[in-house]
DRENMITI-177330 format. One record per residue (C-alpha): residue number from 1; residue in three letters; x, y, z. Coordinates in steps of 0.25 Angstrom, whole numbers, always signed. Example, Ala and Ser with C-alpha at 12.3 -4.5 7.8 and 13.67 -1.06 7.14 Angstrom:
<sites>
- i:aa:u:v:w
- 1:Ala:+49:-18:+31
- 2:Ser:+55:-4:+29
</sites>
This chain:
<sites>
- i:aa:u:v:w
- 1:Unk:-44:-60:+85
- 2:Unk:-44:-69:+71
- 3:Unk:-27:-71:+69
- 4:Unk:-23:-65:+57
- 5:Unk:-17:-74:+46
- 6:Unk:-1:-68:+44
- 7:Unk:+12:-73:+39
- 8:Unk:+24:-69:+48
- 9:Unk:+36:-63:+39
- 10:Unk:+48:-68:+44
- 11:Unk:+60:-65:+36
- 12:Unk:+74:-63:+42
- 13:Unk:+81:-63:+29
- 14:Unk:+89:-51:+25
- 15:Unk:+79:-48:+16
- 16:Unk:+69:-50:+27
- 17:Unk:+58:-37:+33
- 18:Unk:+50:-33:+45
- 19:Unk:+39:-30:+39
- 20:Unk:+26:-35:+37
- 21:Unk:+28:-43:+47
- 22:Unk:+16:-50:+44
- 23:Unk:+11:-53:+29
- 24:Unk:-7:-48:+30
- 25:Unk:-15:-45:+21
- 26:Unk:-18:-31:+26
- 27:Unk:-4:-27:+22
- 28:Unk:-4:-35:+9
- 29:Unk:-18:-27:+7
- 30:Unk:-10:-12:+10
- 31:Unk:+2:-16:+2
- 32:Unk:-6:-23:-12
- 33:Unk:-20:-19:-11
- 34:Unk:-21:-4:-8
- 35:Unk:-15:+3:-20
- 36:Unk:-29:+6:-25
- 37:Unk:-32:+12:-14
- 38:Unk:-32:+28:-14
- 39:Unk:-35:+30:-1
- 40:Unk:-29:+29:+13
- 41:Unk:-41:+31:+21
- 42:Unk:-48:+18:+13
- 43:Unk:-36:+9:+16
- 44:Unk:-37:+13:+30
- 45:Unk:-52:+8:+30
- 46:Unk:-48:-5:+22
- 47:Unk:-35:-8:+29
- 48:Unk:-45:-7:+42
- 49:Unk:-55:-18:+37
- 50:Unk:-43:-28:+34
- 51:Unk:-37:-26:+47
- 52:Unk:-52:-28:+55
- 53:Unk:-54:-41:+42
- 54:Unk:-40:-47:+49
- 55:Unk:-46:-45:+64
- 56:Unk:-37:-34:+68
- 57:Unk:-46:-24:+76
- 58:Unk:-45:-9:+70
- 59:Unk:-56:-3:+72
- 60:Unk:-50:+12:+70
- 61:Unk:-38:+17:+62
- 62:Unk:-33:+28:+57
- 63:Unk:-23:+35:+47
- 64:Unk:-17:+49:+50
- 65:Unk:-11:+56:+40
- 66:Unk:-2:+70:+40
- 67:Unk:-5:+75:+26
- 68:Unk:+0:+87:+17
- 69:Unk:-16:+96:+15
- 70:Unk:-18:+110:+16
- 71:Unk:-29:+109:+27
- 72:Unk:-25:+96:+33
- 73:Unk:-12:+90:+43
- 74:Unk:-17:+75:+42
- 75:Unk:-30:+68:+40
- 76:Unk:-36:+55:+47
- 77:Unk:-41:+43:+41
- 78:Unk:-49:+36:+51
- 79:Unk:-56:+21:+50
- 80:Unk:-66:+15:+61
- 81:Unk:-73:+2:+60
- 82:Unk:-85:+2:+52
- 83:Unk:-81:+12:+45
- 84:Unk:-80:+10:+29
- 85:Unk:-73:+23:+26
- 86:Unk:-62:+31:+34
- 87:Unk:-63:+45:+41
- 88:Unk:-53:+54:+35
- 89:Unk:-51:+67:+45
- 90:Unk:-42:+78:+40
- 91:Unk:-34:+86:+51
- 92:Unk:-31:+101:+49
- 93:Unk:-17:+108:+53
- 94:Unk:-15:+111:+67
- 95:Unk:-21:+99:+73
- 96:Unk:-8:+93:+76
- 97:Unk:-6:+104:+85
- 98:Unk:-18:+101:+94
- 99:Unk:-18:+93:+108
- 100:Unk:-27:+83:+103
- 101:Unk:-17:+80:+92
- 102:Unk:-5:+81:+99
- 103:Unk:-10:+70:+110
- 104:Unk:-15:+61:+101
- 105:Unk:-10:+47:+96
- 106:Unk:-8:+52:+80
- 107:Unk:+1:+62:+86
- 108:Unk:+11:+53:+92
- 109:Unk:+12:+46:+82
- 110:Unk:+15:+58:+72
- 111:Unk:+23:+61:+84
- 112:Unk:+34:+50:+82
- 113:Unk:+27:+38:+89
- 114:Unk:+28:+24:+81
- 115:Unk:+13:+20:+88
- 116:Unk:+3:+22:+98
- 117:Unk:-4:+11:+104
- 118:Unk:-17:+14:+115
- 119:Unk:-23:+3:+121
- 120:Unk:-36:+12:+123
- 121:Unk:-44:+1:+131
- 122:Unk:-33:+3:+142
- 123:Unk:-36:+18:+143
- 124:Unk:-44:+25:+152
- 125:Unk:-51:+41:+153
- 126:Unk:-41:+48:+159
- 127:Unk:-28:+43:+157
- 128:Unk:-23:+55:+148
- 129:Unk:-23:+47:+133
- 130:Unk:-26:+55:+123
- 131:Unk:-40:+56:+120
- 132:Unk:-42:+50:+107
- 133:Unk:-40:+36:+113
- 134:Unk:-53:+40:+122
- 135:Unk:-59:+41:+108
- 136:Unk:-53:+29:+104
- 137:Unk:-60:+20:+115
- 138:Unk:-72:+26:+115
- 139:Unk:-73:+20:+101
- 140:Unk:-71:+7:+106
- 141:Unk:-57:+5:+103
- 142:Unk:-47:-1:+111
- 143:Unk:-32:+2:+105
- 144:Unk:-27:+12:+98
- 145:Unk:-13:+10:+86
- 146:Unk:-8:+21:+78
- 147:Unk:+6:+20:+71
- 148:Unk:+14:+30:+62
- 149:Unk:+12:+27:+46
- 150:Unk:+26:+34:+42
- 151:Unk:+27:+39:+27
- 152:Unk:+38:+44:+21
- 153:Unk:+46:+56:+26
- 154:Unk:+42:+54:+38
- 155:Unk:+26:+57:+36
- 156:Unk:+19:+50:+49
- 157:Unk:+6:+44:+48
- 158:Unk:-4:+36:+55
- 159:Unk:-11:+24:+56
- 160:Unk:-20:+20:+70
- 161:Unk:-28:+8:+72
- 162:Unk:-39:+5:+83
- 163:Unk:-43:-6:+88
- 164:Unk:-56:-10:+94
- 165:Unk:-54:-23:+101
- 166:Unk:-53:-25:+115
- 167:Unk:-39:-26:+118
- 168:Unk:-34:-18:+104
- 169:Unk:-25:-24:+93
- 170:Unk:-18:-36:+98
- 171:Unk:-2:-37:+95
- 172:Unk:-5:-45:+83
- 173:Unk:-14:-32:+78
- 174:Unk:-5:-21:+81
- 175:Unk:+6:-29:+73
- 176:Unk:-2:-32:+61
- 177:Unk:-8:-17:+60
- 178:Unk:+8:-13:+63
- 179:Unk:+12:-22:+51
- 180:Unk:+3:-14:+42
- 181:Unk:+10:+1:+45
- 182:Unk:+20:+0:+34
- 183:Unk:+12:-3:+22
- 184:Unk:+0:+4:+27
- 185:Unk:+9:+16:+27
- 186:Unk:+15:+13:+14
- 187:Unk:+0:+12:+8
- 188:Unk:-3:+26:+16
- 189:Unk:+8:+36:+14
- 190:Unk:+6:+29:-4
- 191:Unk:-8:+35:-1
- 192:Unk:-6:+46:+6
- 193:Unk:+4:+53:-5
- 194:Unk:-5:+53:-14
- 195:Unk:-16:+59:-6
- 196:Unk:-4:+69:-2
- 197:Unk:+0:+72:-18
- 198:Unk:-16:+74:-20
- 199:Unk:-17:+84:-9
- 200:Unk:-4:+93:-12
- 201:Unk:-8:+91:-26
- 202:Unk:-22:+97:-23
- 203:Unk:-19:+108:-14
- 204:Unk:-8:+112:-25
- 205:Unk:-15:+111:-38
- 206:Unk:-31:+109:-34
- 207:Unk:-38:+96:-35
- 208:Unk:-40:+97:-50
- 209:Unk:-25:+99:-53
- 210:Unk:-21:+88:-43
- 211:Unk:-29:+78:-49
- 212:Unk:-25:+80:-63
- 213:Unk:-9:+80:-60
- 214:Unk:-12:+66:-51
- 215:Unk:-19:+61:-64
- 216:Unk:-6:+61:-70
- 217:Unk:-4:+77:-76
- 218:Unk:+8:+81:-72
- 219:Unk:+15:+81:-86
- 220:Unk:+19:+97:-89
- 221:Unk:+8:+102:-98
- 222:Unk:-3:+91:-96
- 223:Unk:-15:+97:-94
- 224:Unk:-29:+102:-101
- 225:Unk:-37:+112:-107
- 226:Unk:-50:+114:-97
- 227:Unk:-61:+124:-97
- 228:Unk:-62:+133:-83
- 229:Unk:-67:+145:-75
- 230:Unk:-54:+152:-69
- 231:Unk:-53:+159:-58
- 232:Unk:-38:+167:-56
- 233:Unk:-42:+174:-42
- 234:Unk:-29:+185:-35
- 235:Unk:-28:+192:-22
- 236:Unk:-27:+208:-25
- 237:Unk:-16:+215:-16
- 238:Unk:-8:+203:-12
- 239:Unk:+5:+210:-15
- 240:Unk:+1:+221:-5
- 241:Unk:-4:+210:+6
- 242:Unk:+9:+200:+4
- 243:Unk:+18:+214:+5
- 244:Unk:+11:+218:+18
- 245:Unk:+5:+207:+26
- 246:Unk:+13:+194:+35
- 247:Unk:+16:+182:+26
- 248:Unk:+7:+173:+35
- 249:Unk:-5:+183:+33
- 250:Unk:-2:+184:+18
- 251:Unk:-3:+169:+17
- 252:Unk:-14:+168:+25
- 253:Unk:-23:+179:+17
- 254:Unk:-19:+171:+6
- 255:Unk:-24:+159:+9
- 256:Unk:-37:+165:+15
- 257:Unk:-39:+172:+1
- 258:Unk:-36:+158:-6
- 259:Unk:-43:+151:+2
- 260:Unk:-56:+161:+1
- 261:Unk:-56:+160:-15
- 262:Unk:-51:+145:-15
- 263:Unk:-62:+137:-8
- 264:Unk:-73:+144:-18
- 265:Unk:-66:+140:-28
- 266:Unk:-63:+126:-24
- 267:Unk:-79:+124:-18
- 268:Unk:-84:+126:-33
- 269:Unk:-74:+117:-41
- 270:Unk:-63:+127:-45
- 271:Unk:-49:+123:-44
- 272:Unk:-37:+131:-38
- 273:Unk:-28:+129:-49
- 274:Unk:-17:+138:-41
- 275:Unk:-14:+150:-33
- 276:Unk:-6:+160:-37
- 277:Unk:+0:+168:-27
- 278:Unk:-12:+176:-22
- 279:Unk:-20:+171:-34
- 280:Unk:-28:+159:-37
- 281:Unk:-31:+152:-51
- 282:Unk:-43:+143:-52
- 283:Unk:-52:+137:-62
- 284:Unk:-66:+130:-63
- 285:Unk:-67:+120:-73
- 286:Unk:-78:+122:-83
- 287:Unk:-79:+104:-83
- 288:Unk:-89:+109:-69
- 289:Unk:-101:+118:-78
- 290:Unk:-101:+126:-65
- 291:Unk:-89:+130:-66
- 292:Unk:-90:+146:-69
- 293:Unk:-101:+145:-59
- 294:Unk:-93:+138:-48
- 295:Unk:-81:+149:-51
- 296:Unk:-91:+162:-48
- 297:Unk:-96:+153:-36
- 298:Unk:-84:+151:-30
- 299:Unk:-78:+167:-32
- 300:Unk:-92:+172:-26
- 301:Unk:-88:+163:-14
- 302:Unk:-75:+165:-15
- 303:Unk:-77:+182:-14
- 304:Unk:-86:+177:-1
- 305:Unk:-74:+170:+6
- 306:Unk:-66:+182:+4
- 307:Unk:-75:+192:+9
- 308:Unk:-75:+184:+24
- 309:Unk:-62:+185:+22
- 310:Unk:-58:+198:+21
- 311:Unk:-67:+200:+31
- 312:Unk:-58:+191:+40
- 313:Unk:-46:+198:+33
- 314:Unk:-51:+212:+38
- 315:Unk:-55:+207:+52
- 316:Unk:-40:+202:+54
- 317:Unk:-34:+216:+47
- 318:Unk:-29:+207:+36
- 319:Unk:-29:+210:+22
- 320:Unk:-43:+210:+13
- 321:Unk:-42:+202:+2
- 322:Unk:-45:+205:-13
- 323:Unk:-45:+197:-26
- 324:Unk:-48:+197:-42
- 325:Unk:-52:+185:-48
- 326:Unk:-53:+183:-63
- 327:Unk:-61:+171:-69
- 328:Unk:-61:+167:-85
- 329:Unk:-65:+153:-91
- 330:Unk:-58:+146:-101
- 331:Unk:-51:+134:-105
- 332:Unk:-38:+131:-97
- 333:Unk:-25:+122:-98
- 334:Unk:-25:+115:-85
- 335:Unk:-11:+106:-83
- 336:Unk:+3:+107:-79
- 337:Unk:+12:+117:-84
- 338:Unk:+26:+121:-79
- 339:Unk:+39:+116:-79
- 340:Unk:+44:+103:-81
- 341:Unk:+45:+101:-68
- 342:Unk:+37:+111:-59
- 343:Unk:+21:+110:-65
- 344:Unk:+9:+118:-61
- 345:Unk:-4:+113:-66
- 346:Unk:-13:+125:-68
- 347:Unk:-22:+133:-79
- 348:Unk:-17:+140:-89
- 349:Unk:-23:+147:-102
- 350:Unk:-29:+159:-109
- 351:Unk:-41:+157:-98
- 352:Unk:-33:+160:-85
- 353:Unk:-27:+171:-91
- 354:Unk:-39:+176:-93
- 355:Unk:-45:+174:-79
- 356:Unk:-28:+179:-73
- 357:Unk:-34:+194:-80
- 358:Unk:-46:+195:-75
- 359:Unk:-41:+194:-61
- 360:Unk:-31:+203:-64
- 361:Unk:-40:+211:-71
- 362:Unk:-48:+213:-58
- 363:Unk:-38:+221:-50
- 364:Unk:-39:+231:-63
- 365:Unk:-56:+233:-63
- 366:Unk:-57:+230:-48
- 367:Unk:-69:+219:-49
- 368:Unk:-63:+206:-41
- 369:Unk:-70:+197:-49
- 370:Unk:-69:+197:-65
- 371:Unk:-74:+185:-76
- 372:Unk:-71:+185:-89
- 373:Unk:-84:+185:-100
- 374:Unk:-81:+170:-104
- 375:Unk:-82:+166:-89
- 376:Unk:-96:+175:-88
- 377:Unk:-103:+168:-98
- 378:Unk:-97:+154:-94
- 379:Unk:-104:+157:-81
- 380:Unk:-117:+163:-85
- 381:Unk:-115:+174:-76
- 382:Unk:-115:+187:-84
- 383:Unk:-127:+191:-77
- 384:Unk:-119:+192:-63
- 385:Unk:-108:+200:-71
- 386:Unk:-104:+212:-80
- 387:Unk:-96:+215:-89
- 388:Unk:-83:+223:-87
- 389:Unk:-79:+223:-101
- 390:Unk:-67:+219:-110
- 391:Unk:-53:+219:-105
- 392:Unk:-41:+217:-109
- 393:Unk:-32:+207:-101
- 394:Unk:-17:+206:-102
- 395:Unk:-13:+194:-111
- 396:Unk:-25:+193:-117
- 397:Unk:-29:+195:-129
- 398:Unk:-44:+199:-131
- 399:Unk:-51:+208:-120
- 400:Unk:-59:+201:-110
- 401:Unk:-73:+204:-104
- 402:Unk:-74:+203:-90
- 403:Unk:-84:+201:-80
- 404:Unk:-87:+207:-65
- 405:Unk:-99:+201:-57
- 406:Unk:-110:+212:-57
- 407:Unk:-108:+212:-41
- 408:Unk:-92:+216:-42
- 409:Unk:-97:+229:-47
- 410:Unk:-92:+240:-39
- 411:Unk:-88:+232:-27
- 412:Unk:-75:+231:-20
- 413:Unk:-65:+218:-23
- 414:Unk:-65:+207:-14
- 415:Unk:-61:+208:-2
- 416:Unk:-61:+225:-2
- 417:Unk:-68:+232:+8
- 418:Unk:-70:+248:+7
- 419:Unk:-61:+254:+16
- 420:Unk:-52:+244:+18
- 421:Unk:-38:+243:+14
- 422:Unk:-32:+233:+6
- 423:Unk:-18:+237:+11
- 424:Unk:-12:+233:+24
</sites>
């Protein structure tokens, strides 16, 4: 191996430091050269080529991350040489629970251990070592290094480097990857709370809303006037089945009932502005032509998902589900209103009042479904649809002509089988 050009920093002065030990380039390159870089799994890749550049042999590392998602504990980011882009893997809840997890190096790290060192040439089938390191060798590689990244309040991460070289990392290579730790951690955990606002930010507001408040829009009454297709969708008996059922069944009804309507929606560009108790608020911006088209789209798949799922519902003796939904189009105010210091950025205007009292006029003419006339002719769908006449909805001032799908006609809601209860 080439030797690596480095100045020793001695410095026994009461000003004096332990770290870097040694000045490199690689660490002058994390410290200075990186804050334009988004990314964590693409300084993972570039980090790589420079260490392989100064003839220390990764050939395999890997970043593991506990993270703050709805569907995910932690994701891997995973480079190999030759590879010009890293492997990101996400990991669901539950896996930390597994054998396979439990015996595994990244678990004794997250466990309290400062390293794990395996000299894998030095190994043989057989000897009870956990079987990843079989997988290791079979790549080729000979020593395996992995180390905590600790963030603040006491997050642990991790970072693990390979090496392919007979023999592994010499001393000389451990110290220089060692030396790297604290600013590659500082340049992570930077990186890493910015994807974790993004993600809270998203699985809070939707991914329109996030963006616009990372833009900058977070000033009390900042927002814009925007043409949309709104959707206001509510759960029919809630009351009844919150007063009679468990909590953990009501909870997880509800979120098999949103989940049902949700994804529709979200397949065909609608955004999930908020949910509101057993209800849902959604809008379909006119900027996308398709957009009263996408809206009838997704409630025909979203009246399919909750079909199979009263089915399931009635299988297991829970509750059938029913629902109105109300859809109008107009122009919205989109922005933040609140207080000074609690804000909600939402939609508000003449429009979702309108679309709020055609759901609720549902529950009154029993159809589950119900447009207003400007949406119909927006869509082009009168053909599919008839007329139910004008009524008067509260707040509003003039009458409104509403709209049934010809195929609601005379059948039951949603979700409402003849001759089964919806009590308990």
């Amino acid at each position: 191996m080439q030797s690596q050009t480095s100045l020793v920093l001695e410095d026994d002065s009461p000003r004096g430091g332990m770290w870097p030990k040694r000045r490199r380039q690689i660490l002058d390159w994390l410290i200075n050269d990186t804050r334009n870089e988004r990314f964590i799994d693409n300084l993972l890749v570039q980090m790589c080529e420079k260490l392989r550049a100064q003839d220390v042999p990764v050939a395999r590392a890997t970043m593991h991350f506990r993270t703050h998602h709805p569907q995910w504990l932690g994701a891997r980011i995973l480079w190999a040489t030759g590879m010009t882009e890293a492997k990101i893997a996400t990991f669901g809840y539950g896996i930390e629970n597994t054998p396979q997890f439990l015996k595994s190096p990244v678990n004794e790290i997250f466990s309290g251990a400062n390293e794990v060192r395996k000299n894998l040439e030095a190994m043989r089938d057989g000897d009870g070592h956990h079987e990843f390191y079989d997988e290791l060798r079979r790549e080729g590689l000979t020593e395996y290094l992995a180390w905590p990244m600790d963030h603040t309040l006491g997050k642990r991460h991790i970072v693990t480097f390979s090496s392919d070289q007979p023999g592994g990392f010499s001393d000389e290579d451990v110290e220089f990857l060692r030396d790297l730790l604290p600013a590659l951690t500082l340049v992570t955990e930077i990186r890493l709370k910015n994807i974790l606002a993004r993600t809270l930010l998203q699985t809070y507001v939707g991914p329109h809303a996030s963006e616009q408040i990372l833009a900058g829009a977070t000033t009390r009454g900042s927002g814009a006037t925007v043409g949309a297709a709104i959707l206001i969708c509510d759960l029919r008996d809630f009351t009844t089945i919150s007063d009679q059922w468990p909590r953990d069944d009501v909870i997880e009804l509800l979120n098999d009932y949103f989940d049902a309507m949700s994804e529709p929606i979200e397949r065909h560009g609608g955004e999930i502005l908020k949910f509101m108790g057993d209800g849902m608020l959604a809008i379909f911006p006119l900027s996308n032509p398709d957009a009263c088209g996408n809206l009838l789209s997704a409630i025909r798949e979203a009246e399919d998902a909750m079909r199979d799922l009263n089915t399931r519902n009635e299988q297991d003796g829970r509750e059938v589900l029913r629902f109105g939904i109300g859809v109008h189009v107009g122009d919205v105010m989109y922005g933040n209103i609140g207080s000074r210091r609690r804000l909600d950025f939402t939609v508000i205007g003449p429009a979702v009042n309108v679309a709020s009292r055609l759901e609720s006029l549902t529950k009154e003419i029993k159809r589950p479904v119900l447009f207003s006339r400007a949406f119909v002719e927006m869509a082009g769908c009168g053909a599919a649809m008839e007329s139910l006449g004008a009524f008067p909805l509260r707040g509003l001032g003039e009458p409104v002509d509403v709209y049934a799908r010809t195929s609601d006609g005379g059948v039951i809601q949603a979700g409402q089988r003849a001759g089964v209860s919806v009590q308990r």
